[in-house]
N, C-alpha and C positions, 0 to 999 in steps of 0.2 A: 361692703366697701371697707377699705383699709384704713385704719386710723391715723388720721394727719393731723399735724403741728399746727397750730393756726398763726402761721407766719403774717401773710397775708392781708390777713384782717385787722391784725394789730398791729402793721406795717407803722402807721402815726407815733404810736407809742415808740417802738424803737428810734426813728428818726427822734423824735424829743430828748430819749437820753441821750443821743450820739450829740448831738446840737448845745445841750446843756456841760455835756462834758467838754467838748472842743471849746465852748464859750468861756467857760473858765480858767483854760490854756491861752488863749487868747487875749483875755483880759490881763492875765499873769503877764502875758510876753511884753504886753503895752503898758504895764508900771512898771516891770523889773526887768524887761530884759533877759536875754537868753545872756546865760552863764561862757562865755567863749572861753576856750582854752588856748594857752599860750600859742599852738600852731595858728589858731584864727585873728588872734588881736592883736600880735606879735609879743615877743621878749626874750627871756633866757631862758634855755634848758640845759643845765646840768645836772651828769652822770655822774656817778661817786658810786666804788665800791667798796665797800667796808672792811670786808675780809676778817668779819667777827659779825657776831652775836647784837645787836644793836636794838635799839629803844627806835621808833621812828616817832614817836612825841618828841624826844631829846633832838633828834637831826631838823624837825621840824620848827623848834623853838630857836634852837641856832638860826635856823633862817628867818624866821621872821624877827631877826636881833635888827638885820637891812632891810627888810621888806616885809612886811605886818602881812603882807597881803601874799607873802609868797609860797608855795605848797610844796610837800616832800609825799614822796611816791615810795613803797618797798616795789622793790619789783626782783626776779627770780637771781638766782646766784648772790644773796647777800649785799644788793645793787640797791642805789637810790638817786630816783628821781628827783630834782629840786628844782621847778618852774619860777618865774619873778619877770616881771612886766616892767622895772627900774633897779633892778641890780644892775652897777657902775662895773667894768674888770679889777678895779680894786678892790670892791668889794666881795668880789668872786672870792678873789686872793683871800680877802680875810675868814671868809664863810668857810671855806675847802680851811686854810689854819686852823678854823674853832674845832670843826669836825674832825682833822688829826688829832687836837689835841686831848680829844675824848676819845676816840678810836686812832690809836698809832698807827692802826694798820692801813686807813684809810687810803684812798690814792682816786686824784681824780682821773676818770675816764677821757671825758668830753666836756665840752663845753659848747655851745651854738647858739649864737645868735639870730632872733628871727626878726626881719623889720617888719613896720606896720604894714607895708605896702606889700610884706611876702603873704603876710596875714588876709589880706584884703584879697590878693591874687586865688590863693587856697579857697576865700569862702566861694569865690565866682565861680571855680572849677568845680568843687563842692555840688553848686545849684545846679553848673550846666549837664554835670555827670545825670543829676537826680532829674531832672527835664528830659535828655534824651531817655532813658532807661523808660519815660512813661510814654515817651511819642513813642519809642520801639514796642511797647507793650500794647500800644492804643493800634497798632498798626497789624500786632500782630492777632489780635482778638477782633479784630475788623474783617480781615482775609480770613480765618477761622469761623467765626460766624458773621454778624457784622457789624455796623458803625456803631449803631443804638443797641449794641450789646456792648463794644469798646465801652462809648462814654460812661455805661452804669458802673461797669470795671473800672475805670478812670474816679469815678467819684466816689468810691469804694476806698480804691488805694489814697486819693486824698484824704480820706478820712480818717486811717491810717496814719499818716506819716502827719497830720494835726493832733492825734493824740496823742503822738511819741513825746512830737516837739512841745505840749502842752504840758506833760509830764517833765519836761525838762526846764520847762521855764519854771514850773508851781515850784520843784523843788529844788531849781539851780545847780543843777549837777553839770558837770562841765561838756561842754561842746566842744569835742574835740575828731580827730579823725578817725578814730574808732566808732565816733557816732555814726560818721556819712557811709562807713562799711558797714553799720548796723540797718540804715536806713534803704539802701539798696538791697541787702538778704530779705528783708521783710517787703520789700516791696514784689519782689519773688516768692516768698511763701504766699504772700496774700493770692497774687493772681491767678498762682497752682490750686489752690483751693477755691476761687470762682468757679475756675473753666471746667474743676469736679460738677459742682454745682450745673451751670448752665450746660454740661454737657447732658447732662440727665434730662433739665429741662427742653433742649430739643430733642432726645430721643423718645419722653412722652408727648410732645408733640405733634413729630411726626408718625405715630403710630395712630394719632388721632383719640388720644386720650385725656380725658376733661376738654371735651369738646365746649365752646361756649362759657367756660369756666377759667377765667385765667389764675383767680385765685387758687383753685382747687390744684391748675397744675401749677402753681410754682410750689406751692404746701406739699405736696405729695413726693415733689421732685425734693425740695431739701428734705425730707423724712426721709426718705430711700437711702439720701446721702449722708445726713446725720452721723452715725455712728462711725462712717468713716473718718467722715471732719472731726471729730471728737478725740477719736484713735489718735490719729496723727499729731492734732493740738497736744494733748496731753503728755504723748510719747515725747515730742520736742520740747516741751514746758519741762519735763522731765531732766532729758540730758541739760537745756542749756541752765535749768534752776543751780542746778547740783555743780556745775561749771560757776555758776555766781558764788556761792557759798562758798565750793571749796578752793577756789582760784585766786590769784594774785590780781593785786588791784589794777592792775594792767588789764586784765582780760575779764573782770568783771565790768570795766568800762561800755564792755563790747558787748558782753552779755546780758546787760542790768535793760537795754532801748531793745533788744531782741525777745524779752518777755514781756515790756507792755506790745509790742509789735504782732507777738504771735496770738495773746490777748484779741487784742484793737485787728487783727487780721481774719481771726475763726468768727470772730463776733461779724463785722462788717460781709462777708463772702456769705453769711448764711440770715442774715439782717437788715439788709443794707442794699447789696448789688442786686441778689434775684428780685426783689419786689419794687426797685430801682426800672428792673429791665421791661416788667409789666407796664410802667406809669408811661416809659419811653416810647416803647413799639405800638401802643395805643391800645385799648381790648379788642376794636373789633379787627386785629389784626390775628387778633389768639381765635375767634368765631370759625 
């Protein structure tokens, strides 16, 4: 007999750490609050490009000369971002001054205001995108195989998308809409890597293999799969790491929620959903 994983059997233990880690993202979210970014809670963003060599401590301190609380971004082409939640347009005026008068070349781009209410609109659409994307996912893993394989997939990707955002609250990194495009790719990497999984396990199923055994064949079937899942994890932790490291802080935003994602993804798909699907469909459904 072939040597298998004992998924299965230690099914309790994983749910524990998945449970103990969401619990502490959760406790995080309910004293601190999730970090929103200027798109979500509304205020200012301005663009400013420098057209030199520049300090972003320096452009960052000018700003918060008006707003303690306000952030400066580098971003590609010698550009900078400067977010602020109560900068006045006069104080625009002055801020964009200070930063000429340290860089001549300076010249502001844009300027844009966001109100609370744009803010509030963003987060609703935000949720209803991430809602539909799991009723179409629930829908389509239901016609594929069926409902009480959906839901294990469904509580799978919640688990997921609780550790991202728990990750986001512990360490207040900002919420912005780079996150909600992070949060839908991983909710697609995750699923892709279930339906490896359960596709195996109905194919030793139906062949009539660990008869009587349900643990045996879910064990068996993520073992088979393993190394695939693993490949893939890796390969992608791979590109998107090397993208956080060597990238602009633009696009680390988007990258930094895409590796606890693919993390909180490989883990839950091979953890979490198949031994999920056993507790759902009943044993003597596996007999």
């Amino acid at each position: 007999m072939e040597k298998v994983l004992k998924i299965y059997e230690n099914r309790k233990v994983f749910y524990g750490i998945s449970i103990v880690l969401i619990m502490i993202g959760m406790i995080s979210w309910a004293v601190k609050g999730l970090n929103y970014g200027t798109e979500f809670r509304g205020g200012t963003l301005i663009d400013i490009k420098i057209n030199a060599d520049y300090n972003i401590e320096d452009i960052r301190e000018i700003a918060n000369k008006y707003d303690d609380k306000a952030d400066a971004r580098a971003v590609e082409g010698k550009e900078v971002n400067i977010t602020s939640s109560t900068l006045k347009p006069t104080e625009i005026n002055r801020l964009v001054a200070d930063i000429k008068a340290k860089y001549p070349k300076a010249e502001l781009m844009e300027s844009n205001n966001i109100g609370p209410s744009v803010g509030k609109e963003l987060r609703q659409k935000a949720l209803i995108s991430s809602i539909a994307a799991v009723i179409g996912i629930l829908i389509y893993i239901t016609l594929r195989f069926e409902l009480k394989s959906g839901l294990a997939a469904i509580v799978a990707l919640a688990h997921d998308v609780l550790i991202t955002v728990g990750v986001y609250a512990v360490f207040q990194v900002p919420v912005n809409s780079s996150f909600i495009a992070a949060i839908l790719t991983i909710l697609g990497y995750s699923i892709n890597d279930t339906i490896v999984v359960f596709d195996r396990i109905r194919e030793n199923k139906s062949y009539g293999r660990y008869k009587n055994n349900p643990g045996m064949l879910i064990d068996a079937s993520i073992t088979q799969t393993m190394a695939r899942s693993i490949n893939t994890m890796m390969t992608t932790l791979f590109t998107i790491t090397a993208v956080y490291v060597l990238g602009v802080p633009s696009v680390k935003e988007f990258a930094f929620p895409l590796i606890i994602g693919i993390i909180s993804g490989g883990y839950s798909s091979i953890f979490i959903a198949s031994p999920l699907w056993v507790t759902f469909e009943g044993k003597k459904k596996f007999a």
